[in-house]
N, C-alpha and C positions, 0 to 999 in steps of 0.2 A: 492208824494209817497203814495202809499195807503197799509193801514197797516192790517194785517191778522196773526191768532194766530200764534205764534212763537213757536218753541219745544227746547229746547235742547237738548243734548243727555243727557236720565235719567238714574238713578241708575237700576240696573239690577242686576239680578242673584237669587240665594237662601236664602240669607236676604230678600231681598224684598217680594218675595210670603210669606214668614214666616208671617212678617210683616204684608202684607195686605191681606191676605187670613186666618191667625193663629189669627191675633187679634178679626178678628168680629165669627171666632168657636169659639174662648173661650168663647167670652162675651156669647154666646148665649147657650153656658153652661150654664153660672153663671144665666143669666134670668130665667131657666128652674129649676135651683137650689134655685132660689130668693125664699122665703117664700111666700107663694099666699097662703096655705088651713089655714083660719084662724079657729081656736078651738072657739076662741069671738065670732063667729057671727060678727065681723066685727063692735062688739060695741065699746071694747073696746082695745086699742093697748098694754096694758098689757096682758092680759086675750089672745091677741090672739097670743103673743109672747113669753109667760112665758116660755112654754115647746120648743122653738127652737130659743133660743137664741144666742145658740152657732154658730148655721148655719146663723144667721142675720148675725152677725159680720164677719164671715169669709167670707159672702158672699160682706159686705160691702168692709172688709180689700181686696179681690181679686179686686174691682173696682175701688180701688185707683190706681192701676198699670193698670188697661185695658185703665182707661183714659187716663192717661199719653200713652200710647201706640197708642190707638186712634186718640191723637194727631202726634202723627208720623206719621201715615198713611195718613191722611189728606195730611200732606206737602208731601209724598212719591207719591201723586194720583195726585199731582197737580208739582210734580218732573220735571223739564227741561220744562214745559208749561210758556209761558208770557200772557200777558195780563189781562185787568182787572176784569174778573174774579179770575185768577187762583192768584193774589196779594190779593184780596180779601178773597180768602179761607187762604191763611196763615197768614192774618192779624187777624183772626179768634181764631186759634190756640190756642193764648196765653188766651185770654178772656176765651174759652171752659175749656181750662184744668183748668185753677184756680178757676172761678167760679163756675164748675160741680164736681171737688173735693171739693171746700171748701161745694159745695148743698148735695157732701154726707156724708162726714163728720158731718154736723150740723144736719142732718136726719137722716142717718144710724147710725155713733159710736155713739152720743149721747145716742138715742134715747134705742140703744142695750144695753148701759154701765148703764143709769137708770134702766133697766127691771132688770139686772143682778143685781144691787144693790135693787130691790127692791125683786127679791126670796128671801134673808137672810133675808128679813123682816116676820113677822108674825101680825095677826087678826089686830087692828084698824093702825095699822102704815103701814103696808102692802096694807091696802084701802086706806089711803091718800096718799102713794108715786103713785097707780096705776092712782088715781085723778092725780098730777102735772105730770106724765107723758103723761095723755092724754092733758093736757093745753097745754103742750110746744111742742106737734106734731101738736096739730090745729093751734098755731098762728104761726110756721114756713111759713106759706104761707098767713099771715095774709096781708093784702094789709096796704103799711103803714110803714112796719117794715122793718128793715134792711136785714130779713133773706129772707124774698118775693123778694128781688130785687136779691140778690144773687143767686136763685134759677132761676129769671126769666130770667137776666143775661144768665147764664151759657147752661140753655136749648136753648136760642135765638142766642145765638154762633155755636150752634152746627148744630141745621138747616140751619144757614147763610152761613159756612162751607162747609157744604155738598150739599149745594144745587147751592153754586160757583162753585164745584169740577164736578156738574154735567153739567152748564154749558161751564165749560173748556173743559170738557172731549169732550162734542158734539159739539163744535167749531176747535177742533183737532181729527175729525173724529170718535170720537165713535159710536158707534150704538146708536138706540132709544131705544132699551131693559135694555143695560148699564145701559144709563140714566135715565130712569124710575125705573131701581133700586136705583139707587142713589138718586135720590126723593123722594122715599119710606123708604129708610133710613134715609134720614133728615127727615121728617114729623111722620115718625112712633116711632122711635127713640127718637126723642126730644117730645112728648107726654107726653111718659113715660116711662122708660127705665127696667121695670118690665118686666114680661108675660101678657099679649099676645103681646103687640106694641114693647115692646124692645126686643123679641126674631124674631120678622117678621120684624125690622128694622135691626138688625146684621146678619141674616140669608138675607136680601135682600143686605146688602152689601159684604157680603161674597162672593155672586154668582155677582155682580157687580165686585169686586176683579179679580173672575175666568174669566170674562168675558175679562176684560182688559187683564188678563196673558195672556191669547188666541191669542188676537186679540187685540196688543199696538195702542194707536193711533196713527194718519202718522204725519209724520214732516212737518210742515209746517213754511215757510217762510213768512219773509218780500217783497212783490212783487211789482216791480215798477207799477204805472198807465199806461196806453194807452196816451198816447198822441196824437191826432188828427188834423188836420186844417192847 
């Protein structure tokens, strides 16, 4: 028996594009809304967050729910597909979402809730809070520490992911443009999930999304071998 990607019949209808077309526009909002013009000079992460604080955290508290969402899509892209790919991308899932919520949680709320609590400071206590808030953004990715692996974790889930989804997808007949977007999303995306890499990673899965609504990929079976001789 010679074995070839399998399909089920997947989920369909106006959930599903919401889903996989609605998650990677929003995100790519929130990328474009992410805080990028730093007032610091990019010295220092108080100095360049004091005056848009509000927008960090709202921007953070929106990304708790795109990931979670993200991970829905993943298994909705990989829906009614068998094989060891498309097992590989939802085995993925669970790692992504918790360790890419837990990566923004300890970088974004944290990071936002000390700047906040350091505006009601003033003159020398206001410069020591802005010191331990730059300590504790640099060693978040300290090699070594618990919070590097969480962070490293959760990005290497989401490439692993999407980069299954893109080989399922092209072994159940998607195009090479699909796929190439899905590629670009996992690599671009899992970079860094800022502007410019995470607005051209959800922007390249978005139109990956539209591609598939267009053009589902075919069903394929399990097909017996030739037998010869």
């Amino acid at each position: 028996m010679r074995q070839t990607q399998t399909r089920r019949q997947p989920a369909s209808g106006m959930g599903r594009r919401l889903l996989v077309l609605g998650t990677p526009l929003a995100y790519t909002v929130v990328t474009l809304i992410h805080p990028r013009e730093l007032p610091g000079g990019g010295g220092s992460m108080y100095a360049d967050l004091r005056g848009q604080v509000g927008t960090w955290l709202a921007v953070h508290t929106a990304q708790i729910v795109l990931i979670m969402l993200l991970g829905a899509t993943i298994w909705v892209l990989v829906d009614g597909l068998e094989g060891t790919a498309a097992k590989v991308a939802r085995a993925a899932i669970l790692p992504f979402v918790a360790f890419y919520s837990a990566f923004d949680a300890i970088v974004g709320f944290a990071t936002g809730l000390l700047v906040r609590q350091a505006n009601g400071l003033s003159g020398a206590e206001q410069a020591t809070a802005a010191q331990q808030i730059q300590q504790y953004f640099d060693s978040v990715i300290e090699p070594g520490l618990p919070t590097f692996y969480v962070v490293a974790i959760g990005m290497a889930a989401w490439v692993v992911a999407m980069l299954a989804v893109a080989v399922a997808s092209r072994r159940a007949g998607a195009s090479a443009v699909t796929v190439a977007l899905l590629a670009v999303a996992a690599v671009s995306f899992g970079f860094d999930h800022g502007f410019p890499t995470g607005t051209i990673g959800m922007a390249a899965l978005f139109l990956a999304g539209l591609l598939l609504d267009r053009r589902p990929v075919r069903e394929l079976r399990s097909t017996p071998a030739t037998v010869s001789g």
